[in-house]
PASE-329190 format. One record per residue: residue number from 0; residue in three letters; x, y, z of N, C-alpha, C in turn. Coordinates in Angstrom, 3 decimals, always signed. Example, Ala and Ser with C-alpha at 12.3 -4.5 7.8 and 13.67 -1.06 7.14 Angstrom:
<recs>
REC   i  aa      n.x      n.y      n.z     ca.x     ca.y     ca.z      c.x      c.y      c.z
REC   0 ala  +13.190   -5.690   +7.800  +12.300   -4.500   +7.800  +13.200   -3.300   +7.800
REC   1 ser  +12.850   -2.250   +7.080  +13.670   -1.060   +7.140  +12.900   +0.030   +7.870
</recs>
This chain:
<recs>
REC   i  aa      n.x      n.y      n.z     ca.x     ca.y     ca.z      c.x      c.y      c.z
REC   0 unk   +0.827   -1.181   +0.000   +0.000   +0.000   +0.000   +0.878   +1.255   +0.000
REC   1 unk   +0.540   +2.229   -0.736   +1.126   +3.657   -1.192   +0.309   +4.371   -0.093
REC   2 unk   +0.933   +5.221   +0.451   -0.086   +6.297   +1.597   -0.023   +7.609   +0.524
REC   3 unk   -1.339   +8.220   +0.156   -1.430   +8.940   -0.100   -1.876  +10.141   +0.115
REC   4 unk   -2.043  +11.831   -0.053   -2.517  +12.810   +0.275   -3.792  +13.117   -0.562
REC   5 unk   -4.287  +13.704   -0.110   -5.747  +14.875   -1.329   -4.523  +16.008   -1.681
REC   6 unk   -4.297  +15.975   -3.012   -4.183  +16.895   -3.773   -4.869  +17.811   -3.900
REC   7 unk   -6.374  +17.561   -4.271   -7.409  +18.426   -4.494   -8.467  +18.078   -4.989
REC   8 unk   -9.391  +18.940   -5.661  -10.193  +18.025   -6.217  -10.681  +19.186   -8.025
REC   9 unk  -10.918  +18.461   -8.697  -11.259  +19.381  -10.185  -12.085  +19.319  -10.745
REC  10 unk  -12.615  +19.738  -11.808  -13.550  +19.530  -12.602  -12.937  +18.993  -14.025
REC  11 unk  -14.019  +17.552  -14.353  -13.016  +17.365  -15.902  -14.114  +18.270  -17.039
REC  12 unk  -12.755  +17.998  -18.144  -13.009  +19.563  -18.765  -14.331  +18.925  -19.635
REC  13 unk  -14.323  +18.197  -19.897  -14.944  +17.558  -20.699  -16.536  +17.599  -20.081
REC  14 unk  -16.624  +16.698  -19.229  -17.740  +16.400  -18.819  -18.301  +17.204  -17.730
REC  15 unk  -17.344  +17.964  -17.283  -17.591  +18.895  -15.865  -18.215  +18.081  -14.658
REC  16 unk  -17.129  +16.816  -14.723  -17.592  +15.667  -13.237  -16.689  +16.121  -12.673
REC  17 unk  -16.889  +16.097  -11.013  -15.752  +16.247  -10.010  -15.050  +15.082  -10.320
REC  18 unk  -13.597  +15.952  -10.005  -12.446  +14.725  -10.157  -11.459  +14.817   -8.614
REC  19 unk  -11.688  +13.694   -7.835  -10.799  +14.007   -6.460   -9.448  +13.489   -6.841
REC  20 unk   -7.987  +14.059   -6.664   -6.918  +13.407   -6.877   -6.167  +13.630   -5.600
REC  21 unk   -5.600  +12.542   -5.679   -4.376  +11.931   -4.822   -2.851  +11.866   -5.369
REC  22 unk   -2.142  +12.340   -4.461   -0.953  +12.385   -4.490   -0.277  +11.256   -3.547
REC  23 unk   +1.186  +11.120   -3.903   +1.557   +9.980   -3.256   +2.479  +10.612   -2.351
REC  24 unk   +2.299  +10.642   -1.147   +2.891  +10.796   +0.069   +4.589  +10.938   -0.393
REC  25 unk   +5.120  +12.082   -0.572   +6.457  +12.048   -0.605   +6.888  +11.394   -2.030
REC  26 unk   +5.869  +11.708   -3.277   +6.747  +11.278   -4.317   +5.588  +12.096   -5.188
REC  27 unk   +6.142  +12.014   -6.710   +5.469  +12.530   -7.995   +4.238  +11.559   -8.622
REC  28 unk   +3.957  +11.048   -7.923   +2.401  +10.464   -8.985   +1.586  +10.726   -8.531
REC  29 unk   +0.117  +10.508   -9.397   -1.001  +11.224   -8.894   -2.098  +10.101   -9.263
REC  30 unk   -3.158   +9.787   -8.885   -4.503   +9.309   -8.842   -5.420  +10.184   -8.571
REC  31 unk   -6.119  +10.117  -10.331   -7.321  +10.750  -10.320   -8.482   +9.920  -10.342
REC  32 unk   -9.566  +10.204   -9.796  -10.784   +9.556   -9.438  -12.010  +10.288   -9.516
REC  33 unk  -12.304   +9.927  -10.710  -14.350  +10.596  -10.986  -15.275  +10.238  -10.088
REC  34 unk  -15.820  +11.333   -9.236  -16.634  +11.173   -8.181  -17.955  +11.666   -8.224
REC  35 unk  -18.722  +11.348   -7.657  -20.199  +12.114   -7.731  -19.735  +13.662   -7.207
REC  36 unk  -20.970  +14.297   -7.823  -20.947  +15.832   -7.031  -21.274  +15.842   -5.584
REC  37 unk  -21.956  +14.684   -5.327  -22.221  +14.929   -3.596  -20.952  +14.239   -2.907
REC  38 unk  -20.583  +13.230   -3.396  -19.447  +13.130   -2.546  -18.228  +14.231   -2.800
REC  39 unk  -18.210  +14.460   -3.955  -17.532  +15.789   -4.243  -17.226  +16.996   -3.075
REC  40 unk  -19.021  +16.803   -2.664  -19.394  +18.301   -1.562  -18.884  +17.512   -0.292
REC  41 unk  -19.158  +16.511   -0.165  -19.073  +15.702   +0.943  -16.873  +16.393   +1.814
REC  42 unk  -16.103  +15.858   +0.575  -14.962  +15.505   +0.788  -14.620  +17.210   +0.982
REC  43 unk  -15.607  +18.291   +0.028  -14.716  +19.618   +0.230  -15.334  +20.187   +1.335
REC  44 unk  -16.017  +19.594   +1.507  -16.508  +20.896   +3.007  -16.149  +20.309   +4.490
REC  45 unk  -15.295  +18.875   +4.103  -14.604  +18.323   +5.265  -13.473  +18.812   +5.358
REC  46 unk  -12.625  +18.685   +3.976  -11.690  +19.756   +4.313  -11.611  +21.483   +4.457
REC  47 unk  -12.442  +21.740   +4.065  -12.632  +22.982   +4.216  -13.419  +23.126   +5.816
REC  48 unk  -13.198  +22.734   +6.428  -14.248  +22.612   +7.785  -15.354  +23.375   +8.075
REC  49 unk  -16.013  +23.586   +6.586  -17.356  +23.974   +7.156  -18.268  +23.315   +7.996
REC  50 unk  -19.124  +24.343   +9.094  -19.913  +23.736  +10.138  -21.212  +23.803   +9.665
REC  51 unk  -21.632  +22.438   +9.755  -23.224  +22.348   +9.811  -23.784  +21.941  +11.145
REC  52 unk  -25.021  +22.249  +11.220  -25.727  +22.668  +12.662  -26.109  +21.251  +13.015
REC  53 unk  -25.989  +20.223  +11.938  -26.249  +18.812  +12.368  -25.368  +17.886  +11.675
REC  54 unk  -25.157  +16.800  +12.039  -24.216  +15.807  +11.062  -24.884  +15.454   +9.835
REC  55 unk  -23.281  +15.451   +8.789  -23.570  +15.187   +7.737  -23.802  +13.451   +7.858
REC  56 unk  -23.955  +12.997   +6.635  -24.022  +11.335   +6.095  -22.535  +10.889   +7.399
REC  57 unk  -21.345  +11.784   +6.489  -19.774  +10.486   +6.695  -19.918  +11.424   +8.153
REC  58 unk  -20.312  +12.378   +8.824  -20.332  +12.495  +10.472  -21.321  +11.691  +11.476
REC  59 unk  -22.112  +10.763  +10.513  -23.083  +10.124  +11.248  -22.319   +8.749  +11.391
REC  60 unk  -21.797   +8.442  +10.014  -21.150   +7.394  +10.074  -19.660   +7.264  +10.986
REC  61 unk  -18.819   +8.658  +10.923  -17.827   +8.470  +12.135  -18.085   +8.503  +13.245
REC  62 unk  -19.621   +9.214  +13.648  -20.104   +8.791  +15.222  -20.533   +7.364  +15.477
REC  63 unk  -20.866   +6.840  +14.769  -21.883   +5.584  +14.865  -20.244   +4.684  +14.891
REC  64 unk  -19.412   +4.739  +14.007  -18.162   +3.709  +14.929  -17.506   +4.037  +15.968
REC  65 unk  -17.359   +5.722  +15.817  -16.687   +5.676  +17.883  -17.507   +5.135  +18.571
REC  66 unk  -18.563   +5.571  +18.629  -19.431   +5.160  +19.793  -20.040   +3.869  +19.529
REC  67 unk  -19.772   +3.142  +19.221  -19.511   +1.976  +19.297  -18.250   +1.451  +19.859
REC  68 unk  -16.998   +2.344  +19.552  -16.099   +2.019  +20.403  -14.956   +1.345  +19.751
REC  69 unk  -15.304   +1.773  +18.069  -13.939   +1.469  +17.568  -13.700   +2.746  +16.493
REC  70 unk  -12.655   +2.133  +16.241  -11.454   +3.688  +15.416  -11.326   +3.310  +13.942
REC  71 unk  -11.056   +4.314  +13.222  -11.075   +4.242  +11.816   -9.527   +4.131  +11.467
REC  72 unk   -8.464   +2.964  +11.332   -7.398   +3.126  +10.974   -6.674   +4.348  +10.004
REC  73 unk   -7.671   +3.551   +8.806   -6.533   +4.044   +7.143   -8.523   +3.776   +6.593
REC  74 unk   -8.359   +4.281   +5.393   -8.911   +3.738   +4.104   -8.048   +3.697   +3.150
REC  75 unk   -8.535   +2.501   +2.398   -7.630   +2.050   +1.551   -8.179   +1.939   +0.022
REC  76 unk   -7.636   +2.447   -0.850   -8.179   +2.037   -2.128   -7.502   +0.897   -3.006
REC  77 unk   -8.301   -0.253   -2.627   -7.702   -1.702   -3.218   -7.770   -2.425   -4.322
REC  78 unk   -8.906   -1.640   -5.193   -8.674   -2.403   -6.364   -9.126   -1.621   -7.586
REC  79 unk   -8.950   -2.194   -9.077   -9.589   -1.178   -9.874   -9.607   -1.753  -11.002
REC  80 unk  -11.156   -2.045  -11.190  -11.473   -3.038  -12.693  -12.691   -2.674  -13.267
REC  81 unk  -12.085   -2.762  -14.313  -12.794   -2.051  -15.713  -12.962   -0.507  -15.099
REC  82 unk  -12.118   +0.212  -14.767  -11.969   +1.981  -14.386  -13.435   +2.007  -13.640
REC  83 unk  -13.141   +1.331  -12.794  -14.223   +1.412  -11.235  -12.721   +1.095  -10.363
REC  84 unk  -13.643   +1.760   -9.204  -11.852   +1.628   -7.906  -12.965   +1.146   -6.932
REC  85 unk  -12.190   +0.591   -6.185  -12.406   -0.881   -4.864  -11.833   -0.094   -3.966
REC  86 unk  -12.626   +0.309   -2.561  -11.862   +0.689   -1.397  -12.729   -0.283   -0.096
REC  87 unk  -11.593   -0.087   +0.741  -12.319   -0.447   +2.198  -11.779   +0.562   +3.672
REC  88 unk  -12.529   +0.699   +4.313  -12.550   +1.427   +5.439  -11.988   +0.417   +6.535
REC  89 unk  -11.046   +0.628   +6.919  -10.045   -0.135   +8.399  -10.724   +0.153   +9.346
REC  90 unk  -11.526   -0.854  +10.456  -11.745   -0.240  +11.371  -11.382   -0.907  +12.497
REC  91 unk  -10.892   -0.386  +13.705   -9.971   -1.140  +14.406  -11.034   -1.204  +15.973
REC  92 unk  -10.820   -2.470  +16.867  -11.461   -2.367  +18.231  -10.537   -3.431  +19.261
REC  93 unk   -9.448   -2.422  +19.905   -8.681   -3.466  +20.447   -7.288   -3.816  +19.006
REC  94 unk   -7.758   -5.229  +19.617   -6.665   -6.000  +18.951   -7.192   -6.133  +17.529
REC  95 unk   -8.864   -6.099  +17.622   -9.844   -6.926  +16.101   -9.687   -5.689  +15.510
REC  96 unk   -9.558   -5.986  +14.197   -9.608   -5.583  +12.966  -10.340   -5.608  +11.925
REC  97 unk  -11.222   -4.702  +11.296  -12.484   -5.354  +10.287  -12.255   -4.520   +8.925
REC  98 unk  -12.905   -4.776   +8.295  -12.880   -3.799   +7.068  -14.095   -3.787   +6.201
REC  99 unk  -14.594   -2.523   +6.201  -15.921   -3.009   +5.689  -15.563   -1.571   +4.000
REC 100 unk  -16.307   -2.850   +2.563  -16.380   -2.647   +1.427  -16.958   -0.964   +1.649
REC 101 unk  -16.246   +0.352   +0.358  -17.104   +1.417   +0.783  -16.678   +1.813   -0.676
REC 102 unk  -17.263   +3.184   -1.512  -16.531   +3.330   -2.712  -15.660   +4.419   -2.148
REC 103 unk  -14.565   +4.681   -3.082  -13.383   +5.440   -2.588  -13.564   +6.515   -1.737
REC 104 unk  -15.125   +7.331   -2.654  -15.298   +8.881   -2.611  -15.607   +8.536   -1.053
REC 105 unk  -16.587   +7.555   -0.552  -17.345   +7.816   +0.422  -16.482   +7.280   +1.805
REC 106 unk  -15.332   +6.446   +1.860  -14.235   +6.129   +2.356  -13.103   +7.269   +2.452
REC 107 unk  -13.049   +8.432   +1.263  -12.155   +9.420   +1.682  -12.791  +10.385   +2.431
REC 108 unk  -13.763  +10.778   +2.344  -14.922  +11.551   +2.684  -14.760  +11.431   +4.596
REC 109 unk  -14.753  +10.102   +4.856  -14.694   +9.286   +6.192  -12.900   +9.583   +6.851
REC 110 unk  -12.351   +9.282   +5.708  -10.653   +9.714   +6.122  -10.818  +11.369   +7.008
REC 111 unk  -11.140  +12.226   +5.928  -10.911  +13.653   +6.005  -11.458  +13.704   +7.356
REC 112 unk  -12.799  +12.945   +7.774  -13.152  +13.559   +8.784  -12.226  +12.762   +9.957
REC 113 unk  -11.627  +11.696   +9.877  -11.142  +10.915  +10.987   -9.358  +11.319  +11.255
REC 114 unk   -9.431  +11.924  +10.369   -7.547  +12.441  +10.017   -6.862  +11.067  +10.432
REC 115 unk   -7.457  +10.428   +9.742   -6.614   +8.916   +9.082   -5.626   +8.861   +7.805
REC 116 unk   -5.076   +8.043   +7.673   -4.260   +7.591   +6.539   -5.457   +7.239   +5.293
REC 117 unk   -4.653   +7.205   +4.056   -5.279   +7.661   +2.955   -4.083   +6.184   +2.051
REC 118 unk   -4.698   +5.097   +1.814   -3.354   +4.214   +1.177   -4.087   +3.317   -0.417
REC 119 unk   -3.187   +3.484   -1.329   -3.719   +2.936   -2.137   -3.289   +1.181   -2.970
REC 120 unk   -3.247   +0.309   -3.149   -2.714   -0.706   -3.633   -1.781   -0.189   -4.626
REC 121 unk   -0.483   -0.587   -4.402   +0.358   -0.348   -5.610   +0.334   -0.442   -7.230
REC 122 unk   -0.809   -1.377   -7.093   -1.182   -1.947   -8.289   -2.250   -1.187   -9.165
REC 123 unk   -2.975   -0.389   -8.336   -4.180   +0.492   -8.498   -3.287   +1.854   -9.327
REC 124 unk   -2.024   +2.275   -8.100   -1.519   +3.471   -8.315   -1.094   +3.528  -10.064
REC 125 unk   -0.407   +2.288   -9.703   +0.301   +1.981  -11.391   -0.623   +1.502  -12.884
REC 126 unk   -1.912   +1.340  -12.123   -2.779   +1.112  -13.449   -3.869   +2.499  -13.639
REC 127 unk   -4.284   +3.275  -12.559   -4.746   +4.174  -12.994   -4.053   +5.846  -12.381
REC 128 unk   -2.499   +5.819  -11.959   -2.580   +7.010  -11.577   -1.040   +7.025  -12.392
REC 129 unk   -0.250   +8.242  -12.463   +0.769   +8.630  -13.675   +1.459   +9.824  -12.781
REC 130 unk   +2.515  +10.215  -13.668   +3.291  +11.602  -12.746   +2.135  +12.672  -13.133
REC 131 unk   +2.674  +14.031  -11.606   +2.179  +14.811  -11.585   +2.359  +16.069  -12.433
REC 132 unk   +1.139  +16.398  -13.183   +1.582  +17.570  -14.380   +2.388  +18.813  -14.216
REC 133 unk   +3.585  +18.822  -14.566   +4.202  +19.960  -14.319   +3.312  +21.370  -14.226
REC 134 unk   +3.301  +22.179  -13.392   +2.804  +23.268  -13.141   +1.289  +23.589  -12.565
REC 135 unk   +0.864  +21.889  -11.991   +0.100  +21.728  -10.796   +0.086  +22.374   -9.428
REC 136 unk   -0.606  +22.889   -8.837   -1.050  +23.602   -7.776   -1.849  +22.495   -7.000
REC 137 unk   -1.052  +22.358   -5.477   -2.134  +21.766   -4.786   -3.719  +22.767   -4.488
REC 138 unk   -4.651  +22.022   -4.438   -5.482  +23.191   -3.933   -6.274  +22.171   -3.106
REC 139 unk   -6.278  +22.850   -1.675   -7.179  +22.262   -0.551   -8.334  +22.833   +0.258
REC 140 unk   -7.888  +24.190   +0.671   -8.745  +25.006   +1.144   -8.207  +26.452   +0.119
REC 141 unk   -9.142  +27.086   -0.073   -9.063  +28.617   -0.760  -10.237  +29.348   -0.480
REC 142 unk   -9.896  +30.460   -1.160  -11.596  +31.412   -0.616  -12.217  +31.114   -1.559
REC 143 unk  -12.390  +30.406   -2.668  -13.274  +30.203   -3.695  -13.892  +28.990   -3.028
REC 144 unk  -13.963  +28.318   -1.982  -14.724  +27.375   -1.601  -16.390  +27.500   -2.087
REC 145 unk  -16.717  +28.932   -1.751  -18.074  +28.699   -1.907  -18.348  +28.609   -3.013
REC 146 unk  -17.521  +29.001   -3.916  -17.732  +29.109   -5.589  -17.846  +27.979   -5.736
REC 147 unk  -16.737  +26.729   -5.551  -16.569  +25.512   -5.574  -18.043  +24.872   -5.436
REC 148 unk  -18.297  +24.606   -4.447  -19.949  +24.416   -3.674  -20.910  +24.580   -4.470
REC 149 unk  -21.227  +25.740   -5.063  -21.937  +26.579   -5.822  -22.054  +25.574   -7.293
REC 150 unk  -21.106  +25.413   -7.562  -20.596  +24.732   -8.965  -20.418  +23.593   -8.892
REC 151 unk  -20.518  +22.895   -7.832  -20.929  +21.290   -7.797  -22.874  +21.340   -7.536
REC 152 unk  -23.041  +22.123   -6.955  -24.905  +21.905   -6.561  -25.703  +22.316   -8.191
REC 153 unk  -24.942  +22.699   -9.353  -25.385  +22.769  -10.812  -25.326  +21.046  -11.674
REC 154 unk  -24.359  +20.622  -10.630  -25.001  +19.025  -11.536  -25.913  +18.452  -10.974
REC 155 unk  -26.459  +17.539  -11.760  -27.384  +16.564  -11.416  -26.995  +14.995  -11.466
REC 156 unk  -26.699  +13.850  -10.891  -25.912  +12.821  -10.600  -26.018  +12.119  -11.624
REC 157 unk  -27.586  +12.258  -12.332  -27.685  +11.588  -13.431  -26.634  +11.860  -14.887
REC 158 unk  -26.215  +13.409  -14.554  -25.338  +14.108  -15.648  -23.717  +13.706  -15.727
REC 159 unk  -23.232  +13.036  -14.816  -21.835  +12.884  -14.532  -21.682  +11.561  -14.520
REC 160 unk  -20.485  +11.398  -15.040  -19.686   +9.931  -15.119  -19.184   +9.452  -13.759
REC 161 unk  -19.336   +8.294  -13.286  -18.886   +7.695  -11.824  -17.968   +6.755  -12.199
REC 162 unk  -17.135   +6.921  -11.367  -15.548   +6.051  -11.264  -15.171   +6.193   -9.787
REC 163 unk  -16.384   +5.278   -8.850  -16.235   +5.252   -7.791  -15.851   +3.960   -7.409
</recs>
């Protein structure tokens, strides 16, 4: 497993689907991944720490495993066939260890909020991710957030390509 960072996230030019990419922890390649617009919103307003007055989906889901009483290791993105990606969520209690099936978006979504590790199968990295384009800008938080926001709530799920 490759540990990777959020790069950021984009719009492809083409289709105007959110695209979340990953960088590889201390090296030049990148994994890009076509995501829905809601997980899209999901992953930027975790990093961007906007507050909502109640939990979102992935804050219901990180309460519902603490309090239960176990911890979110890593998510991992493990596999990737026919340009669909395979992830699972680590979740640890004690010594036991589980992992339950999730798609990437909604497993990173869960990272951001748990400030967990982010790891991808080597095999994944090398079949769908490549070096990083010279004259790339990370972008994580900026003041165009709301613009961002704004411009994901104009698609409709039915309109965008998924490569979750």
């Amino acid at each position: 497993m490759v540990t990777m960072d959020i790069f950021g996230l984009a719009l492809d030019e083409n289709s105007k689907a959110p695209i979340l990419v990953l960088k590889e922890a201390g090296g030049e390649r990148v994994l890009p991944i076509w995501i829905g617009a809601m997980e899209a919103m999901a992953i930027s307003v975790a990093i961007n720490a906007v507050p909502f007055p109640r939990p979102m989906t992935h804050d219901l889901l990180l309460g519902a495993i603490v309090g239960l009483g176990w911890r979110v290791e890593a998510v991992e993105v493990t596999d990737i066939r026919e340009g669909t990606f395979f992830a699972e969520i680590v979740v640890t209690l004690g010594d036991e260890a589980r992992r339950l099936d999730s798609r990437p978006s909604d497993a990173i979504a869960l990272a951001v909020r748990a400030k967990c590790p982010i790891r991808v199968a080597g095999h994944v990295l090398d079949q769908g991710g490549g070096p990083i384009q010279h004259g790339a800008e990370r972008v994580i938080k900026t003041e165009s957030a709301d613009k961002w926001a704004d411009e994901l709530e104009k698609f409709s799920e039915d309109d965008i390509k998924y490569k979750m």
